[in-house]
C-alpha positions as CSV (number, residue, x, y, z in Angstrom):
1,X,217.4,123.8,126.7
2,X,215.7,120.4,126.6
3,X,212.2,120.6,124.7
4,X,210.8,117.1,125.9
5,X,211.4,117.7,130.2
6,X,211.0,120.2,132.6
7,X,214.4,120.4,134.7
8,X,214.4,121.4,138.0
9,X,217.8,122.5,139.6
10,X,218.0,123.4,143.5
11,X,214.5,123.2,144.5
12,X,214.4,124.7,148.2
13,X,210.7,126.5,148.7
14,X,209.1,125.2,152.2
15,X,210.7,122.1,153.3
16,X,212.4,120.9,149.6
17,X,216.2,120.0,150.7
18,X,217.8,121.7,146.9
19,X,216.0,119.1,145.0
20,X,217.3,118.3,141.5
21,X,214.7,116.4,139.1
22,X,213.4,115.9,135.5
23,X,209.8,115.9,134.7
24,X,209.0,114.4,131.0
25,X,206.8,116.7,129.4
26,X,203.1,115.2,127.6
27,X,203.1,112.5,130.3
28,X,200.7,111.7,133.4
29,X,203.3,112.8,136.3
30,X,202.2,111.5,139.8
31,X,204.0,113.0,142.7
32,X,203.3,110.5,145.7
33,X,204.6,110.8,149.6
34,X,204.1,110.9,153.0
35,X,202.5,114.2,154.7
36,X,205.0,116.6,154.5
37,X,207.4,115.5,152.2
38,X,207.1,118.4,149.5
39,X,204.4,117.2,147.1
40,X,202.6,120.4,147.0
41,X,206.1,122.3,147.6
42,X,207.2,121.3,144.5
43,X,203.8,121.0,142.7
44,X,201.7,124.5,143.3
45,X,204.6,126.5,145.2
46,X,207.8,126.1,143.0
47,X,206.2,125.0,139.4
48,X,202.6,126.5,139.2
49,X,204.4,129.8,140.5
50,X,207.2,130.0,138.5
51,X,205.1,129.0,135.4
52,X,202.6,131.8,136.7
53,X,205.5,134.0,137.0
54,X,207.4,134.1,133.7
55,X,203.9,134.2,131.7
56,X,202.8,137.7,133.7
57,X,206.3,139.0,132.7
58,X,205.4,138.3,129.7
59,X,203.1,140.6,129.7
60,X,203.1,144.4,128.6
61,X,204.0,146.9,131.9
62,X,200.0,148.0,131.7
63,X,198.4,144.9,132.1
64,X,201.3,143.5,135.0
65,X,199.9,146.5,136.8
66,X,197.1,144.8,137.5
67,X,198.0,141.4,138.5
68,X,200.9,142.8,140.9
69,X,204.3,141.3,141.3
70,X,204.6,137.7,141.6
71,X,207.9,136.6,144.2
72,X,209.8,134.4,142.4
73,X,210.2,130.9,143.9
74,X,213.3,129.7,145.7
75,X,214.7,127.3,143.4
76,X,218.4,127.9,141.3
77,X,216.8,127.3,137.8
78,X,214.0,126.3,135.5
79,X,214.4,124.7,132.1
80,X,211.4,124.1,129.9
81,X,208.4,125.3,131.8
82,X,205.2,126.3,129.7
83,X,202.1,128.6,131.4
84,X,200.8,126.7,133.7
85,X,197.6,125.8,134.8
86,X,196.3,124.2,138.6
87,X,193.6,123.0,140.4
88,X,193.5,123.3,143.8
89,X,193.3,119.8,145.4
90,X,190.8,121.0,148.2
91,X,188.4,122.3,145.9
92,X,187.7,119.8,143.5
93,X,184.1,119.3,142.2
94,X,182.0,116.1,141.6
95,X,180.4,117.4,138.9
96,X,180.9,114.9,135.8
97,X,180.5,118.2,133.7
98,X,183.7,120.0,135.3
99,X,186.8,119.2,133.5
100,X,190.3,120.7,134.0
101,X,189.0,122.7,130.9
102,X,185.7,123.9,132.5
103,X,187.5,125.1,136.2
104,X,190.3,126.6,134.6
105,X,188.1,128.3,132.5
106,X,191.0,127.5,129.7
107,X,188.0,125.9,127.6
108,X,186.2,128.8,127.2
109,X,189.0,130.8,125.5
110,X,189.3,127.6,123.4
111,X,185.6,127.6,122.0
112,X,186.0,131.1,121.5
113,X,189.2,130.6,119.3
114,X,186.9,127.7,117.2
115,X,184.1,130.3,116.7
116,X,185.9,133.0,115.7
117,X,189.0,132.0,113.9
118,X,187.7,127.9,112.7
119,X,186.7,127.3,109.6
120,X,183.9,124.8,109.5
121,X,184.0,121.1,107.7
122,X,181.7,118.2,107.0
123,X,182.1,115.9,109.2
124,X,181.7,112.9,106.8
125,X,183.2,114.4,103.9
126,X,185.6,116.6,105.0
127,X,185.1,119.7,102.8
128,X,184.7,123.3,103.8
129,X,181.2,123.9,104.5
130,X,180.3,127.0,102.3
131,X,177.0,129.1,101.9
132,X,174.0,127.5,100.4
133,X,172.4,129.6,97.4
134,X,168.4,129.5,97.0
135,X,168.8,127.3,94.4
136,X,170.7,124.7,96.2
137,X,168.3,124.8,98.6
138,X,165.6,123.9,96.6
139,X,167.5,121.4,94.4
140,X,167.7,120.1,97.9
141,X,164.2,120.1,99.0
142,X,163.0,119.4,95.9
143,X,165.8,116.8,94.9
144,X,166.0,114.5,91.8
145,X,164.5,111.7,90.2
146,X,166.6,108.8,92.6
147,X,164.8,110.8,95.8
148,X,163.1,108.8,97.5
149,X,159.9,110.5,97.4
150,X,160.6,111.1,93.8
151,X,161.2,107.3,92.9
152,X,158.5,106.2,95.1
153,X,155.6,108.4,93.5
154,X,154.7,109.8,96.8
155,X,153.5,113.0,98.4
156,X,155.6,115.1,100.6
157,X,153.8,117.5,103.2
158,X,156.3,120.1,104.5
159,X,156.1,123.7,106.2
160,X,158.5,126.0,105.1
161,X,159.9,128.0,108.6
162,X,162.5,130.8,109.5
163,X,163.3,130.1,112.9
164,X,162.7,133.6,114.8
165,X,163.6,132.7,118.1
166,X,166.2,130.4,119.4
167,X,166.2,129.1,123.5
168,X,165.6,132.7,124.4
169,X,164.0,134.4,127.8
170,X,160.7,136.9,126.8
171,X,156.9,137.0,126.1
172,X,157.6,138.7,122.0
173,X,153.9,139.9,122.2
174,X,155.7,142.9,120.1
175,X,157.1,140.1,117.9
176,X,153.4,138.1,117.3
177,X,152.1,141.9,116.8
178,X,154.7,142.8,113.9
179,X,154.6,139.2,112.3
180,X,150.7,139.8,112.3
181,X,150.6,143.0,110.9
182,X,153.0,141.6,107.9
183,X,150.4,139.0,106.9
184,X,151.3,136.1,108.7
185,X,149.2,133.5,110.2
186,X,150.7,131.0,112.1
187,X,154.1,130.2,114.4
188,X,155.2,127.5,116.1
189,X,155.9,128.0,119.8
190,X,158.3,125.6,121.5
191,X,156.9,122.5,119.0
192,X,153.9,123.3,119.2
193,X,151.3,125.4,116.2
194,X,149.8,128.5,117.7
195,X,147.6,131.2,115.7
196,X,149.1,135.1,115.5
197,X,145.4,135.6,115.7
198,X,145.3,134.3,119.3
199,X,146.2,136.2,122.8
200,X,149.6,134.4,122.4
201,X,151.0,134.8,126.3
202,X,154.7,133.3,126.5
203,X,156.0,133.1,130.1
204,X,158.8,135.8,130.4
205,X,161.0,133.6,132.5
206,X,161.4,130.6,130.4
207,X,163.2,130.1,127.6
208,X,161.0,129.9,124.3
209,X,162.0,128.9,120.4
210,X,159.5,130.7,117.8
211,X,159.4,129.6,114.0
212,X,157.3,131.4,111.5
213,X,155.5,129.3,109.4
214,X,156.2,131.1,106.0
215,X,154.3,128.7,103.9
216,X,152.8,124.7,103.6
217,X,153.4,122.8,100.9
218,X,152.6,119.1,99.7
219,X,155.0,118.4,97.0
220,X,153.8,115.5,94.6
221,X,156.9,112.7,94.0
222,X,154.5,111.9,90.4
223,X,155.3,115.4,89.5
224,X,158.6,116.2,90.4
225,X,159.6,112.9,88.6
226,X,157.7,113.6,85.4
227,X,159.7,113.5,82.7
228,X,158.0,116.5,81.2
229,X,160.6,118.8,83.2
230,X,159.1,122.0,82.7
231,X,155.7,120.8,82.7
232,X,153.3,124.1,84.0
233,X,152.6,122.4,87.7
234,X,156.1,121.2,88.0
235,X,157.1,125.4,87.3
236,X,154.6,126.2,89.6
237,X,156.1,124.1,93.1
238,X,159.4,124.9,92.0
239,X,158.3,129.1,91.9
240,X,156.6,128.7,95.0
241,X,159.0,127.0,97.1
242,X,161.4,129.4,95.8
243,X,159.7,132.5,96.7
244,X,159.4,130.9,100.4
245,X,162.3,129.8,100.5
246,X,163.2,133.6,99.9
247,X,161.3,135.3,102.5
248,X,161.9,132.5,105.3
249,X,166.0,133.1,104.7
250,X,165.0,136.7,105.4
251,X,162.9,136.3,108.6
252,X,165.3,134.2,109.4
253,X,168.5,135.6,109.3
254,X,169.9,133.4,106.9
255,X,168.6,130.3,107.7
256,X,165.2,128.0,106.7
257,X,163.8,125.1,108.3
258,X,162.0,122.7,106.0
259,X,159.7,120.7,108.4
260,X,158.5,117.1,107.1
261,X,154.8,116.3,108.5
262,X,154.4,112.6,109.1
263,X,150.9,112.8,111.1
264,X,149.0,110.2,109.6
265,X,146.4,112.0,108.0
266,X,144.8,112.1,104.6
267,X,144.8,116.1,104.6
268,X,147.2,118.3,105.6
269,X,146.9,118.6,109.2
270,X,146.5,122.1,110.4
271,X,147.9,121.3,114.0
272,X,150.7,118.9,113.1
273,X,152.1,116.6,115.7
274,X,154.9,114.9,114.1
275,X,157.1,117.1,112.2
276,X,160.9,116.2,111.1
277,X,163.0,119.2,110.8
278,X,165.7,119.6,108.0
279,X,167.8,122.6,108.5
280,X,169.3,125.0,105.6
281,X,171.9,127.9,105.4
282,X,173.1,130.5,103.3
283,X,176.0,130.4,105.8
284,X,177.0,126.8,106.2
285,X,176.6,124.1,104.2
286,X,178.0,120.7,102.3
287,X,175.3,119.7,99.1
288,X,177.2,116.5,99.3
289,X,176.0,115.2,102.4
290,X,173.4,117.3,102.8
291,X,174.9,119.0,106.6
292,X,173.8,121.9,107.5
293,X,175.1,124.1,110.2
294,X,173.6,126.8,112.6
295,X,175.4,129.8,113.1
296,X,179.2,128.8,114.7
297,X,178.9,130.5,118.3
298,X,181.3,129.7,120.9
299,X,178.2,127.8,122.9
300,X,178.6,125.5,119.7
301,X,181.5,124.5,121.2
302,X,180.1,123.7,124.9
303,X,179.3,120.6,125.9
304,X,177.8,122.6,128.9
305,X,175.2,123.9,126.5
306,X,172.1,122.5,124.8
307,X,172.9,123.9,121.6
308,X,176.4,122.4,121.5
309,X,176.2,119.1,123.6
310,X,176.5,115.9,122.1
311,X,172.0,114.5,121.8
312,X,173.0,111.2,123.2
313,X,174.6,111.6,126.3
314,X,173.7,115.3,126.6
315,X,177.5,116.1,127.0
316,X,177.9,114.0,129.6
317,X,180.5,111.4,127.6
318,X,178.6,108.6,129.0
319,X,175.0,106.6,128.7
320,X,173.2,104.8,130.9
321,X,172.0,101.9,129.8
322,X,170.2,98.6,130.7
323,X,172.5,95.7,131.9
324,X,170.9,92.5,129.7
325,X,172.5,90.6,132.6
326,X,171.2,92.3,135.7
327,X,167.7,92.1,134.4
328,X,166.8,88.0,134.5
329,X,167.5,85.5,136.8
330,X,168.6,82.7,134.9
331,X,167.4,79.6,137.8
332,X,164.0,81.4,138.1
333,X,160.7,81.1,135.9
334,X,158.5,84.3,134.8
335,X,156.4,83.7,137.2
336,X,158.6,83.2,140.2
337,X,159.8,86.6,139.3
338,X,162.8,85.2,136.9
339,X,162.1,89.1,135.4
340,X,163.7,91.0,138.4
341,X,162.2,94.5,137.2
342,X,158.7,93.4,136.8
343,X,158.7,90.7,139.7
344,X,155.7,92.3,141.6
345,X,153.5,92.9,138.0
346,X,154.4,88.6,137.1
347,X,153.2,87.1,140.7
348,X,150.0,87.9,139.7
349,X,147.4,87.4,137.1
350,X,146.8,90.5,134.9
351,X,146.9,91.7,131.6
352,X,150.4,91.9,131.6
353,X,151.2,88.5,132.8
354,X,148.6,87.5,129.6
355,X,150.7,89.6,127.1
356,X,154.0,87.5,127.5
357,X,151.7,84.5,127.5
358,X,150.3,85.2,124.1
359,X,154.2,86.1,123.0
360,X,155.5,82.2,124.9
361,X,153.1,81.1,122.3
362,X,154.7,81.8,119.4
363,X,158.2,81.4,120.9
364,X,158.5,78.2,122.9
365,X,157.9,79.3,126.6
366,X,155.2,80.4,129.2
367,X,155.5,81.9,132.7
368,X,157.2,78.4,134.2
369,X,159.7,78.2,131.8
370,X,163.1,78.8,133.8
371,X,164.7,82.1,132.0
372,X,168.5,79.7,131.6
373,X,166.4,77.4,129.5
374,X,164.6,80.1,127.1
375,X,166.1,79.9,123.2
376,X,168.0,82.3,121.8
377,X,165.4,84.4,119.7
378,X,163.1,84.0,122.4
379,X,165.5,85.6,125.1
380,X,166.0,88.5,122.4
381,X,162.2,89.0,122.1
382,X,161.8,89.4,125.9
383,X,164.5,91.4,126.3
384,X,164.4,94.2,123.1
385,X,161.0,93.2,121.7
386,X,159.1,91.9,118.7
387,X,159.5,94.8,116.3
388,X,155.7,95.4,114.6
389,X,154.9,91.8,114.9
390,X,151.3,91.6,116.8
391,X,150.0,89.3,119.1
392,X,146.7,88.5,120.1
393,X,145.7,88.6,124.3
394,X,142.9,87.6,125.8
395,X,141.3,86.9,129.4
396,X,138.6,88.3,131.3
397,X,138.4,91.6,132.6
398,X,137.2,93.1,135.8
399,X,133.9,92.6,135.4
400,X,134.1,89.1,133.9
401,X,133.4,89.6,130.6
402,X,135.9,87.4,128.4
403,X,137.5,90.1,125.9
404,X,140.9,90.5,123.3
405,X,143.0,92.7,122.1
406,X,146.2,92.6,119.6
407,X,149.3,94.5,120.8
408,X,152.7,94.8,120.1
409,X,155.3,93.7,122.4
410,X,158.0,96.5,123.3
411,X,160.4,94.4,125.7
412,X,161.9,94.4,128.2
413,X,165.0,96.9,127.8
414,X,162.9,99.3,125.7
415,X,160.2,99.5,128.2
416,X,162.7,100.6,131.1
417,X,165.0,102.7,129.2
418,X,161.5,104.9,128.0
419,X,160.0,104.7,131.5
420,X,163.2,106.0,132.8
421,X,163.4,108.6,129.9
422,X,160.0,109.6,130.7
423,X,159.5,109.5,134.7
424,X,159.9,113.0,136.5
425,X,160.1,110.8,140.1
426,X,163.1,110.4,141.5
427,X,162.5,107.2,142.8
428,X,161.3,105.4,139.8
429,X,164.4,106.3,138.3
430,X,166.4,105.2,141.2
431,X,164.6,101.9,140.9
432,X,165.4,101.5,137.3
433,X,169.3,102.3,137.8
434,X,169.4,99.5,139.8
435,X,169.8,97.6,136.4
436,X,172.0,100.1,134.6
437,X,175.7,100.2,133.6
438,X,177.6,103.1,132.6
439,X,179.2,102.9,129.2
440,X,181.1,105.3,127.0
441,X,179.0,107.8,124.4
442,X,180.0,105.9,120.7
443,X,179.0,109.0,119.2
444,X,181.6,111.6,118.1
445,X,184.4,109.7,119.8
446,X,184.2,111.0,123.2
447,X,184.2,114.1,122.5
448,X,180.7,115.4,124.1
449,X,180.0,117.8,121.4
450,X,177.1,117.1,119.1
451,X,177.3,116.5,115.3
452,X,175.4,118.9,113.2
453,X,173.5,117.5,110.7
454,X,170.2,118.5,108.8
């Protein structure tokens, strides 16, 4: 029996005239003809069914009684046929999320397999990702002396939260009750920092995440440096955080998010806007690279799923973005509309058309200069921007009073790509494709799943 070919001897099903052929196995096969000529004969009614066949014989008598008996195809013999698998031609989707996987449902056994019998591994190291003990947690947190908040002699303001709730359906008024009652204060609801002492009402229907902030923290980099190691306040951060640390793993379930704040304030915010989360485990973790893991569910394993679908391309395996080359008109100036997104907003005179004045300025061009004759750094700038570098504008306003302002310039590219990010109209984004291309994800070669990291 060959191992690398399927062999096919005396096909007759339908209109097959006792066909004899060999089909390499781990190859694209392409069966091609006229209407008629046996594709599908040979395809769905001799293969898929004799595949189908032999792998429900396989099975013991009190699960074939369920799936009845399968006639066996009119062809002499079969060498080398696995289980198979088909999709019927007439019913194929145009959804870029279906895969062969997804329709024949054979990917969901597969995740399942990876969450229940995988063992995970850092993806930039390569070891085993073990459980994370307090202290490694707060080693962590806290770090050493080459940390950058540590070498810097900076303050750190974090919130120490056990994440409660995860992309689940409910209002949890019980939930706010019990937290309450246990001396809580304060949770964060979907992003955003909400009082237990409020009327918190959660809409039943949509899907919420809940954090309880177990404690806030600003943790000195002067301090934690010292070399005085076991000076009294340096014992006193390192108790604390531990004792948080503690009752957030409990809350929640074996996991603790450590929240950065990076609101620029000169006290610690009690409303935070900006917040950088840095997730911990008792179950899964590398000290190396510092990876952490959520719990390993088979949705881990979906690129269907939020919780499991790659952040860039949201599972999708491919990005739109902004072609440099379908944006400007090379023969054209700025203000003959050279900029083909922004050719109504540069025909005119406005505080728009003033801002890539005041950046021609410092780069060689104005609004005549024909976009084929801008420099190099100065096609880069109108394109992806000028960074944090400020320019100055001015002109008269409405009312005719001469005024100025200093801005940054975001460009061209960065500008559309947010705007498209951002807009919930359908036709703005429709607009904005026109000067897309479709390119392959880079990140996690292909796969659509995401990469777990803290």
């Amino acid at each position: 029996m060959a191992n690398d070919k399927i062999i096919i001897r005396g096909a007759r099903e339908n209109n097959l005239k006792n066909i004899d052929l060999e089909i390499p196995k781990n190859k694209l096969i392409v069966f091609t003809g006229i209407s008629g000529s046996g594709k599908s004969s040979l395809a769905f009614d001799t293969l898929y069914a004799e595949g189908q066949r032999r792998y429900v014989e396989s099975l013991s008598a009190y699960a074939r009684q369920f799936l009845g008996v399968m006639d066996k195809p009119d062809v002499d013999n079969i060498e080398g046929l696995s289980p198979a698998i088909s999709i019927d031609q007439k019913s194929a989707s145009h959804n870029p999320r279906s895969t062969v996987g997804t329709t024949t449902e054979i990917y969901d056994y597969l995740r399942l397999l990876f969450a229940r019998a995988g063992h995970p591994h850092c993806p930039i190291c390569g070891r085993e990702i073990s459980q994370m003990s307090v202290d490694q947690i707060v080693e962590q947190i806290i770090g050493n002396p080459s940390t950058r908040y540590a070498r810097s002699g900076s303050t750190r303001r974090i919130m120490v939260l056990a994440p409660i709730v995860k992309d689940r359906k409910g209002e949890y008024s019980t939930l706010f009750e019990d937290l309450l009652k246990k001396g809580f204060s304060k949770v964060r609801v979907d992003r955003q920092m909400r009082d237990l002492t409020e009327d918190l009402v959660l809409i039943k229907t949509n899907k919420h995440t809940i954090d309880l902030v177990v404690d806030r923290l600003v943790l000195d980099g002067s301090v934690i440096a010292s070399a005085a190691k076991q000076s009294q306040k340096k014992n006193d951060i390192m108790s604390r955080l531990h004792q948080s640390i503690e009752t957030a793993l409990k809350f929640g379930e074996g996991s603790v998010i450590i929240s950065d704040v990076l609101d620029a304030s000169l006290e610690f915010p009690p409303n935070p806007k900006k917040m950088e989360d840095h997730l911990y485990s008792e179950r899964f973790a590398c000290p190396v690279d510092n990876i952490s893991l959520p719990e390993i569910e088979p949705r881990t394993f979906s690129f269907n799923s939020p919780h499991g679908a790659c952040l860039k391309c949201t599972g999708l395996g491919s990005l739109l973005k902004i072609d440099p080359e379908m944006v400007l008109n090379p023969i054209l100036s700025i203000a003959e509309g050279g900029i083909l997104p922004w050719q109504k907003l540069a025909t005119h005179e406005t505080w728009f058309t003033r801002m890539i004045e005041a950046v021609g300025k410092e780069y060689g061009f104005n609004l005549n200069t024909r976009l084929g004759q801008l420099s190099p750094d100065a096609k880069k700038v109108l394109l992806n921007g000028a960074g944090l570098e400020v320019f100055k504008v001015d002109g008269q306003n409405r009312m005719g009073r001469w005024t100025s302002f200093n801005t940054q310039f975001e460009g061209i590219i960065p500008y559309l790509e947010r705007r498209y990010k951002e807009t919930e109209s359908d036709f703005v984004k429709a607009e904005i494709e026109k000067y897309m291309m479709s390119e392959i994800c880079p990140d996690f070669s292909r796969c659509r799943i995401r990469l777990f990291n803290s």
